[in-house]
C-alpha positions in Angstrom: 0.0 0.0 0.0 1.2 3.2 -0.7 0.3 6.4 1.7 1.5 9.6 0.3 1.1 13.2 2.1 1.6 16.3 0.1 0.3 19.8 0.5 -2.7 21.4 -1.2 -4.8 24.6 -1.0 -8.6 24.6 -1.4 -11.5 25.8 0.9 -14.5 23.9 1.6 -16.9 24.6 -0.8 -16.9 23.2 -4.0 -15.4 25.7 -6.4 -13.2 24.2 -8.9 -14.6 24.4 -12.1 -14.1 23.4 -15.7 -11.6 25.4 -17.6 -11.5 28.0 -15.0 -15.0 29.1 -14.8 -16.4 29.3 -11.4 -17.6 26.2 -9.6 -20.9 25.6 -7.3 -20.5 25.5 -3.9 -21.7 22.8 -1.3 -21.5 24.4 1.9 -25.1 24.6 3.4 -26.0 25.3 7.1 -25.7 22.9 9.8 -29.5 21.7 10.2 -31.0 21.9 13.0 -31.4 18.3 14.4 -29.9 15.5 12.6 -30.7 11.9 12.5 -29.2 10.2 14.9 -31.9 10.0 17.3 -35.9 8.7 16.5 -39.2 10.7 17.3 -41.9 9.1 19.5 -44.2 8.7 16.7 -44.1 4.7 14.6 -45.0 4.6 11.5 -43.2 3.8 7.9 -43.3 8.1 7.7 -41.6 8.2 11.0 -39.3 11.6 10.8 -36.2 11.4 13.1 -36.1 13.8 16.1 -33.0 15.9 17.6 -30.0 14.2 19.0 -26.5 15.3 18.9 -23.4 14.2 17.0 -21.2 11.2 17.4 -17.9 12.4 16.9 -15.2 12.9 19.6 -11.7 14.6 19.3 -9.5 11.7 20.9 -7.0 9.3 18.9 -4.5 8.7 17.3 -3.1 9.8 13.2 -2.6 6.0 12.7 -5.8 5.0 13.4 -6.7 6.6 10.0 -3.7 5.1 7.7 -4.7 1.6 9.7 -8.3 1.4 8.6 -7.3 2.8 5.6 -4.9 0.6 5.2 -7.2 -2.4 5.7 -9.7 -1.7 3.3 -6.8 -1.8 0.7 -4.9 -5.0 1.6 -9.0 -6.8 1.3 -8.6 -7.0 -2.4 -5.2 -8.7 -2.2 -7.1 -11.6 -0.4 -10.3 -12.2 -2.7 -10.8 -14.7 -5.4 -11.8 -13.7 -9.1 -14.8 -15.6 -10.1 -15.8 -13.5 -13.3 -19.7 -13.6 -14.3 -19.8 -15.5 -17.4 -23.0 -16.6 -19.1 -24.2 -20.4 -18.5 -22.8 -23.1 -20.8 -25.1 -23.6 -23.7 -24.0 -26.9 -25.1 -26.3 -29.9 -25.7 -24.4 -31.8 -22.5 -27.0 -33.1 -20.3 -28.0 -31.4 -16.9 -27.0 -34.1 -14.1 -30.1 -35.6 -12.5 -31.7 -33.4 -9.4 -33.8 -34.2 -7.0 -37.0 -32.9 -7.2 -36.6 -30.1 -4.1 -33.4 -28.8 -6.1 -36.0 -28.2 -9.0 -38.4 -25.6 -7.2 -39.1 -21.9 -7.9 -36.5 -21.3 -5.0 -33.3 -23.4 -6.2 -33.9 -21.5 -9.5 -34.2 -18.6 -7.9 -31.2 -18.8 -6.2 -29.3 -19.8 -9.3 -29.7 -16.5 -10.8 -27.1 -14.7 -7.5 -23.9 -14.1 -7.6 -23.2 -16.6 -5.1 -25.6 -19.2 -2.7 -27.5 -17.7 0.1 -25.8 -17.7 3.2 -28.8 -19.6 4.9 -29.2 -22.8 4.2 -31.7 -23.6 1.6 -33.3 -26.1 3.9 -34.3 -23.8 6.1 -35.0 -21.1 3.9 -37.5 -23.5 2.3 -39.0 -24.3 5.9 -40.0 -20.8 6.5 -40.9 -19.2 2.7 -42.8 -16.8 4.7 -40.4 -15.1 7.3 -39.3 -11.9 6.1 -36.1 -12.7 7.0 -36.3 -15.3 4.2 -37.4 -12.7 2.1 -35.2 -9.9 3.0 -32.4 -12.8 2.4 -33.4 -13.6 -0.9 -34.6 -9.4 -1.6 -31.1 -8.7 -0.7 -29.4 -11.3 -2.9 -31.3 -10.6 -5.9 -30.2 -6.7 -5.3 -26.9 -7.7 -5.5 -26.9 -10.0 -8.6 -28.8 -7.2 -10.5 -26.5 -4.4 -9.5 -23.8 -6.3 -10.2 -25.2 -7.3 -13.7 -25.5 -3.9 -14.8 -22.6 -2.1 -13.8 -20.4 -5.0 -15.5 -22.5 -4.5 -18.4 -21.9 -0.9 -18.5 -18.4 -1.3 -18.0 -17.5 -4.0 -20.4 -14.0 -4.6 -19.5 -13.2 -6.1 -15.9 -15.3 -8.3 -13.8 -16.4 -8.8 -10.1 -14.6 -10.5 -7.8 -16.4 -12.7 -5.7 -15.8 -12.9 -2.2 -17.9 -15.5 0.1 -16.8 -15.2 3.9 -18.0 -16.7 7.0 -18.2 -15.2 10.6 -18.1 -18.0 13.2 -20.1 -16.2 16.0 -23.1 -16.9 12.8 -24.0 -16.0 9.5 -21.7 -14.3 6.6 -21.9 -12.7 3.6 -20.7 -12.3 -0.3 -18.4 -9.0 -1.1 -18.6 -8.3 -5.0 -15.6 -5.9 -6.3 -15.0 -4.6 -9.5 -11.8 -3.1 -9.9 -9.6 -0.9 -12.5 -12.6 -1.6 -15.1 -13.3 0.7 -18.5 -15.5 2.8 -16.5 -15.4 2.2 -12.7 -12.1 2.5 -10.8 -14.0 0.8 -7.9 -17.9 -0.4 -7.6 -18.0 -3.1 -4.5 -22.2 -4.3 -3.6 -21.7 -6.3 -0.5 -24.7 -8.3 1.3 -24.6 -9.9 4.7 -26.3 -11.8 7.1 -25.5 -12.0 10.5 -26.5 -13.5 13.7 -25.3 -13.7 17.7 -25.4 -11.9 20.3 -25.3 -8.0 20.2 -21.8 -6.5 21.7 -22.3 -4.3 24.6 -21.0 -1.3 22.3 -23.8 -1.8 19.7 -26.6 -2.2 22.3 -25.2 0.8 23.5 -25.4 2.6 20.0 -28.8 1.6 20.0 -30.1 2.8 23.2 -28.5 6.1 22.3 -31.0 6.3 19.5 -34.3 5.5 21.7 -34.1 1.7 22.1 -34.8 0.2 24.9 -33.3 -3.2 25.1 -33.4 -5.9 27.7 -30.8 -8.1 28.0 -30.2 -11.6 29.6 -26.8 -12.2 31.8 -25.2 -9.7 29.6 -26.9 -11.2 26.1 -28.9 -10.0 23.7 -29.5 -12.1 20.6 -30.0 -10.7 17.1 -29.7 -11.2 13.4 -29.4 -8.7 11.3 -28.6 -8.6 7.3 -28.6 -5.8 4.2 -27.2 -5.4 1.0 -24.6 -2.0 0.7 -23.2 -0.5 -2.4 -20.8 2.5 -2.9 -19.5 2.8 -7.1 -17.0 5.2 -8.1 -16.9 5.6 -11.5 -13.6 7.0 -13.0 -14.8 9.5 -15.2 -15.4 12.6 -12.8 -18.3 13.7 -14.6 -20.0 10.3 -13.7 -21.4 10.8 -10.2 -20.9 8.4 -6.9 -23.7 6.1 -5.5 -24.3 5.0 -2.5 -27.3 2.4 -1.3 -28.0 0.3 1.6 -31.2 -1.8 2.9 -31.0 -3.8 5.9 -33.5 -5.5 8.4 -32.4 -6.0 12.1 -33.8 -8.0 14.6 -33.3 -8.7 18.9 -34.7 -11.1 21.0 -35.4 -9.3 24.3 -34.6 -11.5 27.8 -38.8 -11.8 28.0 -38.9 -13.3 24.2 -40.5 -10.4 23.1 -38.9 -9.7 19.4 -37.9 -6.5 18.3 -37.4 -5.2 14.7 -36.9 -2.5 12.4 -35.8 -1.7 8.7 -33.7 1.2 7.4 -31.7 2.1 4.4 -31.6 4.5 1.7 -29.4 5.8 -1.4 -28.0 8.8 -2.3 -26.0 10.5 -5.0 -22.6 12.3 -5.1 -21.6 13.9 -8.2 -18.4 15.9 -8.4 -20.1 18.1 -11.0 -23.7 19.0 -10.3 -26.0 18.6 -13.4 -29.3 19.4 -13.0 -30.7 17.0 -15.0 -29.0 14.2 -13.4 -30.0 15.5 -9.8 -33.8 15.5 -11.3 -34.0 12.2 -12.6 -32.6 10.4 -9.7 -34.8 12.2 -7.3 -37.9 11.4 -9.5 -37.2 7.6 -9.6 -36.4 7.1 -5.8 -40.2 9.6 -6.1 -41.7 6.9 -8.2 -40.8 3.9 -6.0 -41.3 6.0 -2.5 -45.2 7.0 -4.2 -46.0 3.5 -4.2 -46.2 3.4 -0.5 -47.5 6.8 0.2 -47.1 10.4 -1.1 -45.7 11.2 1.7 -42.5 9.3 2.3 -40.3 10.7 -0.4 -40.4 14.5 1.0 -39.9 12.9 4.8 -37.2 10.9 3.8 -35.5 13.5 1.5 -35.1 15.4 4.3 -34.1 13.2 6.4 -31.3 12.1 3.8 -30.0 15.6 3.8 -29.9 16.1 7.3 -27.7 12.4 8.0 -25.4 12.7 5.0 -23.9 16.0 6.7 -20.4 16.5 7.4 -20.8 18.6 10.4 -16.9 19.4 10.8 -17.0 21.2 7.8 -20.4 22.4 7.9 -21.0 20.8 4.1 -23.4 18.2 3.0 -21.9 15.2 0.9 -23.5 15.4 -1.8 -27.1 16.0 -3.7 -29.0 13.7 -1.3 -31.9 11.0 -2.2 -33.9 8.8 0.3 -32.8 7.7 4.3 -34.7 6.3 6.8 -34.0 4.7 9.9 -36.0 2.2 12.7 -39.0 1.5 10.8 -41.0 -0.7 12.5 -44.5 -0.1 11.7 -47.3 -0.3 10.4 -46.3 -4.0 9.8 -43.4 -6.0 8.8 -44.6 -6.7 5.2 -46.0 -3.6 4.5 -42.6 -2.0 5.6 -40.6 -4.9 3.4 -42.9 -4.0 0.2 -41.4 -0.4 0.9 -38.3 -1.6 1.0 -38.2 -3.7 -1.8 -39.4 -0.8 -4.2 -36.9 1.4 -3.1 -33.9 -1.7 -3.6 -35.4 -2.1 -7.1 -35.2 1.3 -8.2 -31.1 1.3 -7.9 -31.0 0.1 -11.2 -32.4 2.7 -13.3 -31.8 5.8 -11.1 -28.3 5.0 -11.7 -27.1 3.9 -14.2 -28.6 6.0 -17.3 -26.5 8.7 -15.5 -23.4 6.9 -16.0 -23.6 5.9 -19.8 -24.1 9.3 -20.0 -21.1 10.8 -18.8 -18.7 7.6 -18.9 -17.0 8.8 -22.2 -17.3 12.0 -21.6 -13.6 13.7 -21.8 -11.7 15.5 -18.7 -8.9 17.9 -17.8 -6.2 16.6 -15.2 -7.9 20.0 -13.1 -11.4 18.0 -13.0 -9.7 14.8 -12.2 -8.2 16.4 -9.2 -11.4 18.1 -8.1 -12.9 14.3 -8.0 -10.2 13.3 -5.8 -10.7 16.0 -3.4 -14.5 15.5 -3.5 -13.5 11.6 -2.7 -11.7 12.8 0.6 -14.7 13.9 1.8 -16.7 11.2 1.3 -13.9 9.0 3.4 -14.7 11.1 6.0 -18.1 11.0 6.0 -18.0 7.2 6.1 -15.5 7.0 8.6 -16.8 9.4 11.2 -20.2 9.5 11.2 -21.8 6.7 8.9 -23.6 4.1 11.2 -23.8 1.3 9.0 -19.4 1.6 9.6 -19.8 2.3 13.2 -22.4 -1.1 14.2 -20.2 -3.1 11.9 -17.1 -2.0 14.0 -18.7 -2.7 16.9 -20.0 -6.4 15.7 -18.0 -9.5 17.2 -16.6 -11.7 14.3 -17.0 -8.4 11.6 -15.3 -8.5 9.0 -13.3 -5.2 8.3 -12.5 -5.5 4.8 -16.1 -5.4 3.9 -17.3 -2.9 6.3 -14.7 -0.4 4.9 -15.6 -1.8 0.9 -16.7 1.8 0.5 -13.6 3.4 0.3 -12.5 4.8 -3.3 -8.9 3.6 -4.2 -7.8 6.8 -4.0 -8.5 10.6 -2.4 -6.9 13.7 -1.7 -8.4 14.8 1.9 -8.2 18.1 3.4 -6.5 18.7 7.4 -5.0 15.0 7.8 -4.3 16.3 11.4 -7.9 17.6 12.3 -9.2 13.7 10.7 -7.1 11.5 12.9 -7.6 13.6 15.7 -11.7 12.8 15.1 -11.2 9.4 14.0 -9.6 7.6 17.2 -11.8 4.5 18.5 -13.7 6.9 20.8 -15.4 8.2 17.9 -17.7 5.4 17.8 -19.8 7.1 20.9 -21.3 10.0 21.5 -19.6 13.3 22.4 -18.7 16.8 21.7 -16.5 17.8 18.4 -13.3 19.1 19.5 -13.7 23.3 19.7 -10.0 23.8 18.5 -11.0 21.7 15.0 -9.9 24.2 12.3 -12.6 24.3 9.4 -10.5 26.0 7.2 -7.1 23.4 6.8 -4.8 23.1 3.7 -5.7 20.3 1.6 -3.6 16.8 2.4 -3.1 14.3 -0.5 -4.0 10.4 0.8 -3.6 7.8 -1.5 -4.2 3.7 -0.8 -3.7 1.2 -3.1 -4.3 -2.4 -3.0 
C-alpha cells in the first residue's frame, strides 16, 4: 500500500470548475437536528427527532492510515470468479432431485453466489421476512452487479464468500480498474449472535430500549450496501443500503426495524441528473404513500452531513431509519421498491457521462470531492460504526466503501476525530480548524 502526504490549498466549498469558470458550492447550514436520534411517533413516515453528534476529538493519526490501510490489503485476499454466461451446449444437466427443481433453487441460481442460509431452512420458513429480505437482498446484488459490469464491459467482479463463526456471513462483489469504474464493491450480509455491549449501547443512544439476559442480547441482522466510483469525474458516486435488524429481548418479546436509503454524489452538479434520480427514488417511494419521499428526502439531507466542515456530501436521495411499523410486510414492500429502483436511477447517469472527456484540473477536483466522502464514512456513517462494533466483523467489507484513491483536506484535524472513541457520543473538538490546507492520501491495494 502506498500512503503519500503532500500539500494542497482549497477551501471547503466546491469551487473548482471546468476550464477555469467558477464552480458551485456545497457548503449549506448545519440543520437543526440531525438523524441520529428517532421521534416518539411509529410509523413507515416516521421523521427522526433531535440528537447530537457522534464524533469525539481523541485518537491517534494512525488510526486513520490503519483502517485505511485495511480496506486496501482486502482485495489482495479475494478470489476472481468472473460472471460468465451459462454453458449452452447440448451436454445433459445431471439428475436433481426434485426439491433442487423448485421456484427457490432457480431462484437462487440466478445470485452471484448461494444464500448464506441454508436452503433447507430457507424453504421451511418461505414466509419469514427474514427469508425474504435474504433472498430481496441477494437478488439486489446480482442485478446491480449485472448492470454495472455490463456498463463497464471490461473487468469483472470479484467474488468474495466469507464466514463469521459467532453466525451467519456474507458475499463482497468488487470490480476493480474496469473501463468505466475504478471501484464499484455491492456487498450483502447476514449475520446472527449476540449484540456486543458497544452496539446495544449505540442503539439505546438512538431510543431503544433493550433488555438483555446475563449480559446477552441475541440478534440477526442482514442488508445489502453499495458505494461505485466511477472513473470519469463527470460520472457521479452512488451509494445504497437496505437492511432488516432483529433482537430477541430476555422476555422473548422480538424487536425489529428496517432502514436504508441511497443517495448520490456527483463531483459536478448537473441538474438534470439531480432530477431524474430524485424522480425515480419519487416513483418507488409514491408507491407506499405520497408522503415518504419528501420525509425521507429530508431526512437524507440532514444524515449525509459533514458537520466538521459544515457541508453536505452530496445531492441527497432517500434515508430512513428504525421503521417498525405499520407492519413487517408492509414496511418490506417499501423496501423492496426502493432496492429495485437502484437500477435505473443509476445507471442512465453513468452511460451518460462515462465517455465524456476530462482535464487533469477536473480529475483532481474528484479526488478532493472523494476525501470527503472518506470522512463522512469513517466518522459519522452508522452502518461503519455497528459493523465495527459487531464481534466476528469483518473489516475488509465494512470499509468496501472506500475509493482507491483521495486527496483529503486537514489530515491532522481527521485523525484527531477518527480515534476509537469516535464510535460514541460526544462533543466535536472546539480547537478543530474548518478552514485546513488540503492533504493528499492515496491507498492502493
Amino acid at each position: 500500500m502506498a500512503l503519500q502526504l503532500g500539500r494542497l490549498s482549497a477551501g471547503s466549498c466546491w469551487r473548482a470548475a471546468r476550464g477555469g469558470c467558477g464552480g458551485l458550492c456545497a457548503r449549506s447550514p448545519r440543520p437543526a437536528a440531525g438523524p441520529a436520534g428517532t421521534g416518539q411517533s411509529r410509523g413507515l413516515g416516521r421523521v427522526p427527532a433531535a440528537s447530537g453528534g457522534t464524533w469525539q476529538g481523541t485518537g491517534l493519526a494512525a488510526a486513520l492510515a490503519g483502517l485505511l490501510g485495511l480496506a486496501a490489503a482486502a482485495f489482495g485476499h479475494v478470489q476472481r470468479a468472473e460472471m460468465v454466461p451459462r454453458s449452452s451446449g447440448a451436454r445433459e444437466p445431471p439428475l436433481r432431485r426434485p426439491e433442487e427443481d423448485d421456484e427457490l433453487a432457480r431462484r437462487c441460481r440466478r445470485f452471484m453466489a448461494a444464500p448464506v442460509t441454508d436452503l433447507g431452512e430457507l424453504r421451511r420458513r418461505p414466509a419469514d421476512v427474514k427469508t425474504k429480505m435474504e433472498l430481496l437482498i441477494l437478488e439486489t446484488q446480482a442485478q446491480v452487479c449485472q448492470a454495472l459490469a455490463q456498463v463497464d464491459g471490461g473487468a469483472g467482479f470479484s467474488v468474495d464468500r466469507w464466514e463469521r463463526k459467532e453466525g451467519g456471513g456474507g458475499i463482497s462483489c468488487v470490480l476493480q480498474d474496469g473501463r468505466v469504474f475504478e471501484k464499484a464493491g455491492v456487498s450483502i450480509s447476514v449475520v446472527h449472535g449476540n449484540l456486543s455491549e458497544e452496539a446495544a449501547k449505540q442503539m439505546r443512544s438512538r431510543g431503544k430500549i433493550l433488555k438483555t439476559k446475563d449480559g446477552k442480547l441475541p440478534f440477526c441482522a442482514m442488508g445489502v450496501s453499495s458505494v461505485i466510483h466511477p472513473k470519469n469525474p463527470h460520472a457521479p458516486t452512488i451509494h445504497f443500503n437496505y437492511r432488516y435488524f432483529e433482537v430477541e429481548e430476555a422476555d422473548g418479546n422480538k424487536q425489529w426495524w428496517f432502514g436504508g436509503g441511497c443517495d448520490l454524489t456527483p463531483t459536478y452538479l448537473n441538474q438534470e441528473d439531480a432530477v431524474h434520480f430524485h424522480r425515480t427514488l419519487k416513483e418507488a417511494c409514491d408507491q407506499h404513500g405520497s408522503d415518504l419521499y419528501p420525509k425521507f428526502k429530508k431526512w437524507c439531507d440532514d444524515y449525509f452531513f459533514i458537520a466538521h466542515r459544515g457541508e453536505r456530501r452530496g445531492i441527497g436521495g432517500i434515508f430512513f431509519d428504525d421503521l417498525d411499523s405499520p407492519s413487517k410486510e408492509e414496511v418490506f414492500r417499501f423496501v423492496q421498491s426502493c432496492a429495485k429502483a437502484v437500477v435505473p436511477s443509476y445507471i442512465p447517469l453513468v452511460k451518460k457521462h462515462c465517455e465524456e472527456p476530462f482535464t487533469p484540473q477536473e480529475k483532481l477536483w474528484q479526488q478532493l470531492r472523494r476525501g470527503r466522502y472518506v470522512e463522512f464514512n469513517l466518522l459519522y456513517d452508522r452502518g461503519t460504526k455497528f459493523g465495527l462494533f459487531t464481534p466476528g466483523s469483518r473489516i475488509e467489507s465494512i470499509l468496501m466503501s472506500l475509493p482507491l484513491t483521495a486527496r483529503d483536506g486537514d489530515f491532522t484535524m481527521l485523525a484527531r476525530l477518527i480515534g476509537l472513541k469516535f464510535l460514541t457520543s460526544g462533543d466535536p473538538p472546539a480547537s478543530a480548524s474548518q478552514n485546513a490546507g488540503i492533504t493528499r492520501v492515496s491507498h492502493h491495494p
